[in-house]
N, C-alpha and C positions, 0 to 999 in steps of 0.2 A: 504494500500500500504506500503510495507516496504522499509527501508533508501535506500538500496540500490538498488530496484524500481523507487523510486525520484529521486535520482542522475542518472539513467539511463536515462529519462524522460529528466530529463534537460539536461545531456550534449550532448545525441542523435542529435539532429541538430548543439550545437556548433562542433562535431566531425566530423561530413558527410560532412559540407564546408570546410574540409583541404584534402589536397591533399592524394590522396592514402600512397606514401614514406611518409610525414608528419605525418598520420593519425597511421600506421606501427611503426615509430619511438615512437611518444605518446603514445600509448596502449603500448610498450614494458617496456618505463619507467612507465608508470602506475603497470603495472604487476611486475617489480621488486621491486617498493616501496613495493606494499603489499606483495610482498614475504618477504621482509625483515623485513617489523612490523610484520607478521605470528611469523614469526623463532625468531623476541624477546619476543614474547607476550609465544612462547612454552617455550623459554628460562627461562622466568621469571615465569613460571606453572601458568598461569593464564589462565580464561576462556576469552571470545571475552565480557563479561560484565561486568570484572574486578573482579571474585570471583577467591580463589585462585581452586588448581585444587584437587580433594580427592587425601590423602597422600596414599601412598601404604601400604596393609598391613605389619606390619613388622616380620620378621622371625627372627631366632634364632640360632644357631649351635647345634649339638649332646651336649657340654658343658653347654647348656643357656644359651651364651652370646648373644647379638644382631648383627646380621651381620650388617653391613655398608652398605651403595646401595650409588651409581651416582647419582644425577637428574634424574628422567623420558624424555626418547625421544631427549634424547642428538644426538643421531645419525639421527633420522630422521626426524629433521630439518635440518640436511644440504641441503645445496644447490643439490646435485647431484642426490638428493630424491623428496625431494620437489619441485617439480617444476614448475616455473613461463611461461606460452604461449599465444603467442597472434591466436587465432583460429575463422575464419572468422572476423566478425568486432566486436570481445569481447575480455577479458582478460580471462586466467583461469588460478587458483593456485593450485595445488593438489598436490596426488599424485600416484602413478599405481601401478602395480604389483603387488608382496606381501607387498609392503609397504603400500600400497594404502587397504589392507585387514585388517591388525595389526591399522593402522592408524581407519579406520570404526568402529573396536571392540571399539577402545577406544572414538571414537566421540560418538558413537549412546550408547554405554554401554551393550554392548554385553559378549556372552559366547564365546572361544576359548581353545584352548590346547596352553597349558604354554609352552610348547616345542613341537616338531611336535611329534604325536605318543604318547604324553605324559596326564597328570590329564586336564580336564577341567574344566575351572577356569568362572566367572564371575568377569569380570572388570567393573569396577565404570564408573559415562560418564566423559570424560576428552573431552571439545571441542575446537581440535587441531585447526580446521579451523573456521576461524567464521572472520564473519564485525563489530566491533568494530564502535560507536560512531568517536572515533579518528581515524580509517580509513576512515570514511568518510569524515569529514571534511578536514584531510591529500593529500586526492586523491583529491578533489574539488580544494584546494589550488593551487597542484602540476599541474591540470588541467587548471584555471583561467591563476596563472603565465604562462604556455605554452601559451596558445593563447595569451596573453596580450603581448609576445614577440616572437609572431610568426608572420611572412610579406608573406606567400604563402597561405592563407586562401582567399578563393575567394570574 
């Protein structure tokens, strides 16, 4: 059974005796905490078990000099990409589109075209989403506290 199997397990019944609005409210802060440890853990190019993340390969200009790069995935961890929902009586973080494509390539470590129409590449596994140790323990806390100071649980 995996962590985040166990924590389902156990908080399954403490979440079903709050009230539907209560239960709504809970899972939404649940879901924005771990949206926002995702987007620091992408921040910080780390994997969900603390390895750092494969450096990109590095290129060069027509002179030989080394071009400079950003951070990896600086844009899509934003919030407006990534997104945190609460969908029937679960949380989900993801994310769609074509983000949600580019995102795949680099979770699973897949082939793609570097530009559309353009060379196809093999990119390294970069895993943008994942449960983390400290998410779990994180959301257990964030959870306990809730109930521990919540008065509408039956």
């Amino acid at each position: 059974m995996s962590d985040l199997e166990a924590l389902e397990q156990w908080a399954a019944p403490l979440v079903a005796a709050l009230s539907p609005a209560a239960r709504r409210g809970l899972l939404r802060a649940l879901a924005l905490d771990l949206r926002r440890s995702q987007q620091q853990r992408i921040a910080r190019q780390q994997n969900p078990d603390g390895s750092a993340y494969t450096p990109r390969r590095r290129l060069h200009d027509e002179r030989g000099g080394r071009i400079r790069r950003r951070a990896m995935f600086q844009r899509i961890r934003q919030a407006r990409h990534l997104k945190a929902t609460v969908e029937g009586g679960g949380v989900r973080v993801g994310y769609t589109g074509r983000v949600a494509r580019i995102a795949r390539v680099h979770q699973d470590g897949g082939i793609d075209a570097v530009r559309p129409g353009g060379a196809l590449a093999r990119y390294a596994r970069r895993q943008l989403l994942g449960f983390s140790p400290a998410d779990r323990d994180r959301l257990r806390e964030r959870l306990v506290a809730h109930l521990a100071g919540c008065t509408d649980a039956i």
